[in-house]
C-alpha positions in Angstrom: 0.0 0.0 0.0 1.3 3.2 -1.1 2.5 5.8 1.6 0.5 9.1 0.7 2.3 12.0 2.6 0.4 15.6 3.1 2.1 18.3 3.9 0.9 21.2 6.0 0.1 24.1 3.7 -1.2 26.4 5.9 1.4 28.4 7.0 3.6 28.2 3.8 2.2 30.9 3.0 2.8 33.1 6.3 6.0 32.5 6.2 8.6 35.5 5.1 10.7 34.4 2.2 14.7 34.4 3.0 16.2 38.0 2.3 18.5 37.5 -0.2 19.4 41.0 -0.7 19.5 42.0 3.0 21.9 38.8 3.6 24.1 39.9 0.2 24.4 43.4 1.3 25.7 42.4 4.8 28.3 39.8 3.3 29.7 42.6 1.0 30.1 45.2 3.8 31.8 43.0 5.7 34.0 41.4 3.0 34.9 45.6 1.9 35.6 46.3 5.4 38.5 42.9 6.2 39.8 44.1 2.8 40.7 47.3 3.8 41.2 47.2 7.4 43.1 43.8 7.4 45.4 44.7 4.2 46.8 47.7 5.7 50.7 48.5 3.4 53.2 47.5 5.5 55.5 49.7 6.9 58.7 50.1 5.0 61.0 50.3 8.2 63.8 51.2 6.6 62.9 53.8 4.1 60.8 55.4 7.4 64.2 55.2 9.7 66.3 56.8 6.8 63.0 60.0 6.2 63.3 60.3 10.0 66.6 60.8 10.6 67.4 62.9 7.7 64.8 65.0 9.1 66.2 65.3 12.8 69.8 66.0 11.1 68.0 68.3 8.9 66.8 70.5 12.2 70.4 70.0 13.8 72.5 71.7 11.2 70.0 74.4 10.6 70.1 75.1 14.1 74.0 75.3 13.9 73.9 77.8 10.7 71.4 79.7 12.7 68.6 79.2 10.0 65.8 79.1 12.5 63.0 79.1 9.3 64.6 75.9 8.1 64.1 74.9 11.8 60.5 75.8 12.5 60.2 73.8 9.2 61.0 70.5 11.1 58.8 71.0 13.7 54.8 70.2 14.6 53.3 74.1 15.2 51.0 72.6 17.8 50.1 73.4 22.0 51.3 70.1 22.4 54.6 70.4 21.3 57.0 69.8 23.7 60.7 70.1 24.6 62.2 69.0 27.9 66.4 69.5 28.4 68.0 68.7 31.4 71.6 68.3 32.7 73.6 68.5 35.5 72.9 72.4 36.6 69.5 72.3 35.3 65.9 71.7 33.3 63.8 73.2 30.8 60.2 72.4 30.3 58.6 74.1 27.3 54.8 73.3 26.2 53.6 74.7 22.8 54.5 76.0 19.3 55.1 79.4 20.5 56.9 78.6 23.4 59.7 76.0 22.1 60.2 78.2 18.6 60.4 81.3 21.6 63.3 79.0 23.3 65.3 77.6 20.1 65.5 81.5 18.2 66.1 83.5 21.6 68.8 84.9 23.4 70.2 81.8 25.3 70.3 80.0 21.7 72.5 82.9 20.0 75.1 83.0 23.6 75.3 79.3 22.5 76.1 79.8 18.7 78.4 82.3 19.2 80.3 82.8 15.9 84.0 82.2 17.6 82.7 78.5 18.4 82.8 75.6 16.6 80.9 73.1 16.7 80.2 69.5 15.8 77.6 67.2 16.3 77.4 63.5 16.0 74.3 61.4 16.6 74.4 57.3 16.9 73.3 54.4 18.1 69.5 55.3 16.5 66.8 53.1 17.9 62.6 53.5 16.9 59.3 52.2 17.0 57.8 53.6 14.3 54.3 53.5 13.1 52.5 54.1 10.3 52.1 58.1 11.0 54.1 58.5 14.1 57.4 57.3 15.9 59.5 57.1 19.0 62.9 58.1 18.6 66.0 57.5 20.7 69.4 58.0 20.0 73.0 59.2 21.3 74.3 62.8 20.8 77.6 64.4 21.6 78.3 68.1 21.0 81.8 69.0 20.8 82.5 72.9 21.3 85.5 74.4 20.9 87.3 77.5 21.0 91.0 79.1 20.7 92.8 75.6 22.4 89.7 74.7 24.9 87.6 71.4 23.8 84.1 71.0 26.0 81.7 67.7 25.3 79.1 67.1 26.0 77.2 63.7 25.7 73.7 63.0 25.7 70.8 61.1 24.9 67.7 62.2 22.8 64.2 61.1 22.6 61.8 62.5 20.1 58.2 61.6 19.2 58.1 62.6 15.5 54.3 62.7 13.6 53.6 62.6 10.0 52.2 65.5 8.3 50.6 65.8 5.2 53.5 62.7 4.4 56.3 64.1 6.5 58.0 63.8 9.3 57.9 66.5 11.8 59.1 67.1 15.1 56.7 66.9 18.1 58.5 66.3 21.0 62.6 66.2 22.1 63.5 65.3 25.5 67.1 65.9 25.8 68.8 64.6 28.7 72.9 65.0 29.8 74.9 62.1 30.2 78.1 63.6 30.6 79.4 66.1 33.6 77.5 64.2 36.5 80.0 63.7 39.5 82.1 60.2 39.4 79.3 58.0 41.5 82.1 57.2 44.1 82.0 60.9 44.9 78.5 61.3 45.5 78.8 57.8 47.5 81.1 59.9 49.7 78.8 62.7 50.5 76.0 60.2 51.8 78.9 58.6 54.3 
């Protein structure tokens, strides 16, 4: 005896046909959205280190000739860009555009150019963490000044935060701190005896 199935018609047609579109549409935003999130150009590191530090010698050797334009050219002109120095005898802490391009063209700047001095500066031992439109910077500096027979230098270390503008790099931030002139540790020991 045959088997005679019926099937239950009466909601087939309450029932809401699948949303192809809706479903298609959601599928494509999210394949659109991997693709260009997920497929980011990697970063060149060494093309990036090379643009970075040309650009940080760049604002060192304008500062020597006293070209203070080709300086503020190197720089971020922002309230948030900061400089911090600080050696044996002292510190400076300078917030904003106005107050670090204040600082690098004033007075203090030209008693440290003076023309009878010369000077050289070498910078080593670079190490970054760069990203895709900033970077940390830290390297080692030492300034050499000298005039008639006297030779002063001075040895430091730099950290910069550098930002990309408009597709280069600029100057936010430079932390320079003194490494050289601190008293021999033993001698400091001595004073805490």
């Amino acid at each position: 005896m045959p088997l005679l199935y019926f099937a239950d018609t009466t909601n087939y047609n309450k029932r809401k046909p699948p949303n192809i579109m809706k479903n298609s549409i959601l599928c494509l935003v999210a394949v659109l959205a991997l693709t260009f999130t997920g497929c980011q150009q990697p970063i060149d590191f060494e093309n990036e280190k090379a643009a970075i530090i040309e650009v940080i010698n760049q604002e060192t050797n304008a500062y020597l000739e006293r070209d203070f334009e080709a300086v503020f050219a190197t720089h971020v002109h922002d309230s948030l860009n900061m400089r911090l120095t600080a050696g044996t005898d002292n510190y400076v802490f300078l917030e904003g555009w106005d107050e670090v391009a204040k600082h690098l063209s004033g007075d203090e700047t030209e008693d440290d150019l003076s023309p009878g001095l010369n000077i050289s500066v070498e910078k080593s031992n670079f190490r970054m963490k760069i990203y895709p439109n900033s970077a940390w910077v830290v390297c080692d500096q030492k300034w050499a000044f000298s005039y008639d027979e006297d030779v002063t230098e001075i040895n430091s270390i730099q950290v910069r935060f550098m930002e990309k503008v408009e597709g280069e790099w600029k100057i936010s931030f430079v932390s320079w701190i003194g490494t050289s002139g601190y008293m021999d540790l033993e001698e400091t020991e001595e004073l805490f005896d």
